[in-house]
N, C-alpha and C positions, 0 to 999 in steps of 0.2 A: 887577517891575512897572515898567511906563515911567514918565515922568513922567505923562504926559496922563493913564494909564488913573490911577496915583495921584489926582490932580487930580479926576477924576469919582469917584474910590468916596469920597475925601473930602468930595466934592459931595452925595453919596448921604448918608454917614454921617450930615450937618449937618440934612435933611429931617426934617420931623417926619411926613411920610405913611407908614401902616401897609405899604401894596405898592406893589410897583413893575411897573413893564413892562418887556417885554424889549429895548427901547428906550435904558430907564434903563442897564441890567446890561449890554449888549453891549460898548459902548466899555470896560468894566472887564474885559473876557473878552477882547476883541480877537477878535470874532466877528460872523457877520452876526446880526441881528435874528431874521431867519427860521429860522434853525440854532437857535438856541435856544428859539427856538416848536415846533420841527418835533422836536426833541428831549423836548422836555416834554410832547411829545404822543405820542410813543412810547415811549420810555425816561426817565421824570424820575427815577428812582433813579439813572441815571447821571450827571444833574447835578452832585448835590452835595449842594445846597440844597432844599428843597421849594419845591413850585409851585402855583397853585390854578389850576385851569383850568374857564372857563365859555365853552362853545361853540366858538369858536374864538381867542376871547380866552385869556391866558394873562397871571397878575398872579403876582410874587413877594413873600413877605413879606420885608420890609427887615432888620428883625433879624437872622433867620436867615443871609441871603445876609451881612451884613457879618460875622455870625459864622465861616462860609465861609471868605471871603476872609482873614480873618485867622488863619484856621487854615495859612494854606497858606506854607510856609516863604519862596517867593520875596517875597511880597506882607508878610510881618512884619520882612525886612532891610532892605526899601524904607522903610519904618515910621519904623523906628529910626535908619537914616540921616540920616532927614531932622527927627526930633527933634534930631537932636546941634547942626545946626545954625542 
């Protein structure tokens, strides 16, 4: 994980709101916005994370998605790194 995108999911984790927008979650994907609308709207099992989709809006729960991310080995070296110092 870069720094930045570190910087935003840590941004994310500190929120107390239950979902997020794909807004929220992109800069942590390094993805467009719309790719992960367009994704969630055709394939959300290949996400990752669950999605709730209402119309054309598309909301993620926060929980889940940080659970996500820190499952995924790049994003928990980044983690620890940056505890040590």
């Amino acid at each position: 994980m870069t720094q930045s995108q570190l910087e935003r999911f840590n941004e994310i984790k500190s929120w107390d709101k239950l979902l997020l927008t794909v807004a929220d979650v992109a800069p942590v994907l390094e993805c467009n916005p719309n790719d992960v609308r367009g994704q969630a709207h055709d394939k959300p099992e290949m996400l990752g994370f669950p999605v709730l989709i209402y119309g054309t809006r598309v909301k993620i729960p926060r929980l889940p998605f940080i659970q996500f991310m820190e499952q995924l080995p790049c994003s928990c070296q980044m983690n620890k790194r940056n505890e040590v110092h």
